[in-house]
N, C-alpha and C positions, 0 to 999 in steps of 0.2 A: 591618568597621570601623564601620557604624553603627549598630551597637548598642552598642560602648561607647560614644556619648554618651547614648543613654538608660539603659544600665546604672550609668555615674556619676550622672545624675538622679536615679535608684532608689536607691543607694546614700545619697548624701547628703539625699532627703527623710526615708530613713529614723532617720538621726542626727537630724538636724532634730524629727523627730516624737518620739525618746526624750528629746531634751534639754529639750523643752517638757512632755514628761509630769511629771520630774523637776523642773523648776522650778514646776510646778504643785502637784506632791505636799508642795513643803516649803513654797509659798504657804498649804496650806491648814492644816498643820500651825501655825502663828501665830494664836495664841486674841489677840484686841483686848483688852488691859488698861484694865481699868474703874480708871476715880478709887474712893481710897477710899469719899469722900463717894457718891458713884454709889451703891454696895454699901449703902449705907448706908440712903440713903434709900428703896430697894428693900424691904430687909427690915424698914422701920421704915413703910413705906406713906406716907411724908411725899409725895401726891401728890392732885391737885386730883380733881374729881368722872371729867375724861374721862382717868382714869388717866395724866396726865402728871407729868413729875417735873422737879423742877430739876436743873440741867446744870451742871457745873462747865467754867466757860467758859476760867479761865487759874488757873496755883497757881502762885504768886509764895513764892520761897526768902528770905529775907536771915536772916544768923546763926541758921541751924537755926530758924529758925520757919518754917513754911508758914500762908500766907495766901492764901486760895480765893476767887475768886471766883465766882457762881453768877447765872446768869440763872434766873426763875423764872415758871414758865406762870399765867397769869390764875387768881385764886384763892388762890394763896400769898403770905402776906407777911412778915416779921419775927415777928409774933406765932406762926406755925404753925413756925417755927426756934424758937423761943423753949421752944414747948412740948413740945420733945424734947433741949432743951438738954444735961440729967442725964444721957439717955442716950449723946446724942451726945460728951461728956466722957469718961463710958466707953469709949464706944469707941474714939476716939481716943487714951484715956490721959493726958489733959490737959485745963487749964482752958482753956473756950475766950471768945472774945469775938465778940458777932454785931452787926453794924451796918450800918444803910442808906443808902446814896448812890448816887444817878444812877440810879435801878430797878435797882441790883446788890444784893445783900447778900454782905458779905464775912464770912470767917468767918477770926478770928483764932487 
């Protein structure tokens, strides 16, 4: 008789150990979704000398527009947005509007 409490121990570490493998396998399975902007400014190099990039900090929805906010690392300001603006139109697919307040640049 006591070895079935250690044989139930055994038993249910072993559940234990399959249910955590499986919660793991589909944890790792979840790729992290990049902001568009993210993608963007990746492939457009829109990034200061110690290869940092701005960050889309919140993207604010009202009637189908999104409106981005982006913090941005020493070195970047309005003008370095500015000068990818064409592209960034493309890629987005719209006209956009770029403007600075508070050290954020928001993009319309």
């Amino acid at each position: 008789m006591s070895n079935n409490g250690n044989l139930l121990q055994i038993i249910f570490d072993c559940v234990w150990g399959v249910g955590e493998n499986i919660y793991k396998l589909f944890q790792k399975r979840k790729e992290p979704v990049e902001a568009p902007l993210d993608i963007f400014f990746k492939k457009a190099g829109l990034c200061n000398r110690d290869q940092e990039y701005p960050k889309v900090i919140e993207t604010i929805v009202n009637n189908d527009e999104h409106m981005y906010k982006l913090s941005c690392p020493i070195g970047i300001g309005k003008r370095d947005f500015e000068k990818y603006e064409d592209a960034l139109e493309a890629y987005l697919g719209k006209k956009i509007y770029i403007e600075l307040s508070r050290g954020f640049i928001y993009i319309k």
